[in-house]
N, C-alpha and C positions, 0 to 999 in steps of 0.2 A: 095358136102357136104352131100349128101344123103345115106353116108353109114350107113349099119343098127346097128353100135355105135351111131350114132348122134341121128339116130330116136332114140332110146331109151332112150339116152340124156334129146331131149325133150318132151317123155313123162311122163318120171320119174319127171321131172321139172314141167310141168304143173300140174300134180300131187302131189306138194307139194307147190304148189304156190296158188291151189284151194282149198285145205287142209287146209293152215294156212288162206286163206281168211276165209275159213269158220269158222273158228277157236275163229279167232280175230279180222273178222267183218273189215280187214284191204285191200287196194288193193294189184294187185300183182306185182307192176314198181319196186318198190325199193328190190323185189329179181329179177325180169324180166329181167332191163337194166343192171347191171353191169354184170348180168350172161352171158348174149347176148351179149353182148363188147367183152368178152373174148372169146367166141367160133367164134364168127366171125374174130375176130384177128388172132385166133389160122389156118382160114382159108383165110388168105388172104387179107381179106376187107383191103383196102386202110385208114389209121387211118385218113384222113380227113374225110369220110363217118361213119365211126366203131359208134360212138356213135349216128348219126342221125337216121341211121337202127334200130339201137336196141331200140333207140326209138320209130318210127314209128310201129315198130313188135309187142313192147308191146304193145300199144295202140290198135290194131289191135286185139290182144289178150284178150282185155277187153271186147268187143263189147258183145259175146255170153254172157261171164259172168255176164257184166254189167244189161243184157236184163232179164237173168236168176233172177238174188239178185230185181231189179224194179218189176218181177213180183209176187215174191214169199211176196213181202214188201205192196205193192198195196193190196192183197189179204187179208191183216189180216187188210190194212185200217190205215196204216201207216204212208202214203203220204199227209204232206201237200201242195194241189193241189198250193193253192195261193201264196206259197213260189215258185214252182217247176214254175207257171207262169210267175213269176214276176222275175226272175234267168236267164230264159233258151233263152233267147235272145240275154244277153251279155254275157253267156256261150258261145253261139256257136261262137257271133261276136269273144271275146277274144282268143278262142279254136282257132279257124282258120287263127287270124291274129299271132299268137304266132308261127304258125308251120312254116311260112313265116319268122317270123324272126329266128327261128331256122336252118333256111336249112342258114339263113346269117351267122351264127353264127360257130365258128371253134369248131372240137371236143372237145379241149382241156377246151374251155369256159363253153360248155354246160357239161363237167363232174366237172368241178368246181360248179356251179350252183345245179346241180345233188346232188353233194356232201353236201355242205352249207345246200340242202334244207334237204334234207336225217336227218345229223345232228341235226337240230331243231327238226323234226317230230322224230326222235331216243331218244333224250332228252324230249317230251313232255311224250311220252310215256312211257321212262324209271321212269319218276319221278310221272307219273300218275298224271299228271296235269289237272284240267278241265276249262274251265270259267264258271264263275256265271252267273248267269239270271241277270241280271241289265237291260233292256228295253224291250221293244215293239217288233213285228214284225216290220220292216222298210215298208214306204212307195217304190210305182214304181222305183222312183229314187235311191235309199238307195240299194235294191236288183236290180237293174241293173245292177250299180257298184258293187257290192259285187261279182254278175255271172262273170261280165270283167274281176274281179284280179282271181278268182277262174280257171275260165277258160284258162287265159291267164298263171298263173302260172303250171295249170294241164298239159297243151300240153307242155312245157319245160319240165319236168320232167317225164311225162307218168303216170300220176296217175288219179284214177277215181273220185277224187275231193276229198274225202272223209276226208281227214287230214284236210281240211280248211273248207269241208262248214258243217261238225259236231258242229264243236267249233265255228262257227259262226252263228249257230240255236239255240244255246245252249245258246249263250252270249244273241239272239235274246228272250229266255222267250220261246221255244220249249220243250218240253220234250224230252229226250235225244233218246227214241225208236224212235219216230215219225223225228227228226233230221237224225236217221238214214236211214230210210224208205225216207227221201225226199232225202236225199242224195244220197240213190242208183239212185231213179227216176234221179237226176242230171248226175249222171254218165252215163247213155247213155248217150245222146245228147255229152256228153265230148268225149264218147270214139269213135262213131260215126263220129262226127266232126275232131276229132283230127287225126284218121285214114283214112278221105278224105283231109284234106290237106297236110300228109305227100307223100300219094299218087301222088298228084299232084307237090308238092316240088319236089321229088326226082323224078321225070320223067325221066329227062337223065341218072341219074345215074343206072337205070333199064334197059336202053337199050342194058346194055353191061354185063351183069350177068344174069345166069339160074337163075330161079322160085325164079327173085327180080321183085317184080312190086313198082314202086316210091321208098321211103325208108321201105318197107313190105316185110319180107323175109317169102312167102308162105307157105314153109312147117313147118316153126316154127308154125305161126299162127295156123293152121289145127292140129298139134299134141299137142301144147300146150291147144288147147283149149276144146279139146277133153277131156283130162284127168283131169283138172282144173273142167271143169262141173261134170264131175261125183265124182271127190273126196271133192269138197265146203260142200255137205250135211252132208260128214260125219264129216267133220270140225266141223258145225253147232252142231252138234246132241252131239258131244263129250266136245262142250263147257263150259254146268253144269257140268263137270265129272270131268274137270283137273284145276290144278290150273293157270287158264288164265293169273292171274296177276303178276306171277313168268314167265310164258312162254311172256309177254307182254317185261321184261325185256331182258330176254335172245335174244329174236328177236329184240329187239331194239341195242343191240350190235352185232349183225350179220348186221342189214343194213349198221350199220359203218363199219364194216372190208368190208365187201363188196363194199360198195363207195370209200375207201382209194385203196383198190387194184384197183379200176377202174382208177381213178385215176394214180395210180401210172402203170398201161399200157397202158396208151397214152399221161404221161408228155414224 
């Protein structure tokens, strides 16, 4: 797979996958997986494996950037620490027990699932939808479970949480900056976790393919994440500049064609 079309492939990919993150503050699964479906299809992969790679790869993919967006957010004092506490426990428990039920799980479920979730988060954002502040921060319990479902739905789909636990700090009476800012913090630990149990899931399936370790297809990882970090800033920077919430839509109809084709190669 390592011819020098593919590199370019995915460096031009992670390059606009760090680009529109920085953009619109969004992650990068829902251009990542169904892109990585189809190039792996295109070589080979076996369609019972096809989607749990591309998942695992994204997720893998997150880590640097994940690490990058928590520290640049920390820094301006972003992070609330007692949310990020009181989350990242049944983050990781949900994260890791979710990648386990994913490797159970047939391609064709988990791009359904993919799709469906794709769809809601394409439509909140196409419609610019927010939730109100109506409560409190939650007690231990309250953000325990809230980390469980965040977590447990992030690792199915390969997202760095951020569709769910924005609007869920936000619903919590957070300001929406600081929602952010803990959000990234959230997103390691997800994307961390989520790319040590795919690891471990797909172990056999590693055994028998070059530069695949569990479901983590190496050279992706390494060029996508390369160019993802260096182009997020200019995302960032360009943000005041363009009209975000015109480009909010347009990319919310790209995650769906993008999901339906995914879809529609490996019904």
């Amino acid at each position: 797979m390592l011819q020098p079309e593919w590199i370019l492939l995915f460096l031009l990919l992670g390059s606009f996958v760090g680009f529109m993150a920085g953009l619109l503050g969004i992650g990068g699964g829902g251009i990542l997986v169904p892109t990585l479906t189809s190039i792996f299809l295109l070589h080979g992969i076996a369609i019972d494996h096809v989607v749990h790679l591309a998942l695992g790869t994204s997720m893998a993919c997150m880590v640097i950037t994940s690490f990058s967006s928590f520290r640049s957010h920390n820094a301006k004092g972003a992070v609330v620490w007692l949310a990020v506490k009181g989350m990242v426990l049944g983050i990781i428990l949900g994260t890791f027990t979710a990648t386990f039920l994913a490797s159970y799980l047939s391609s064709l479920y988990l791009g359904i699932f993919f799709a469906l979730f794709m769809a809601f988060v394409s439509t909140q954002m196409f419609l610019n939808k927010k939730p109100k502040p109506s409560r409190q921060l939650s007690g231990p319990a309250g953000l325990f479970s809230a980390g469980l479902g965040i977590g447990s739905i992030s690792a199915l789909v390969s997202i760095g949480g951020g569709s769910l636990t924005v609007p869920y700090l936000t619903w919590q009476n957070i300001d929406i900056k600081k929602a952010i800012g803990t959000s990234a913090a959230i997103g390691l630990p997800i994307s961390i976790t989520g790319t040590i149990g795919y690891l471990i899931n797909g172990w056999s399936f590693s055994s028998v393919n070059d530069y695949i370790l569990g479901y983590v297809y190496l050279p992706a990882v390494v060029l996508i994440s390369v160019t993802s970090f260096i182009t997020a800033p200019y995302g960032a920077l360009l943000a005041h500049k363009l009209p975000v919430s015109l480009l909010k839509k347009v990319f919310a109809v790209l995650l769906i064609i993008l999901s339906i084709k995914m879809l529609i190669s490996i019904i």
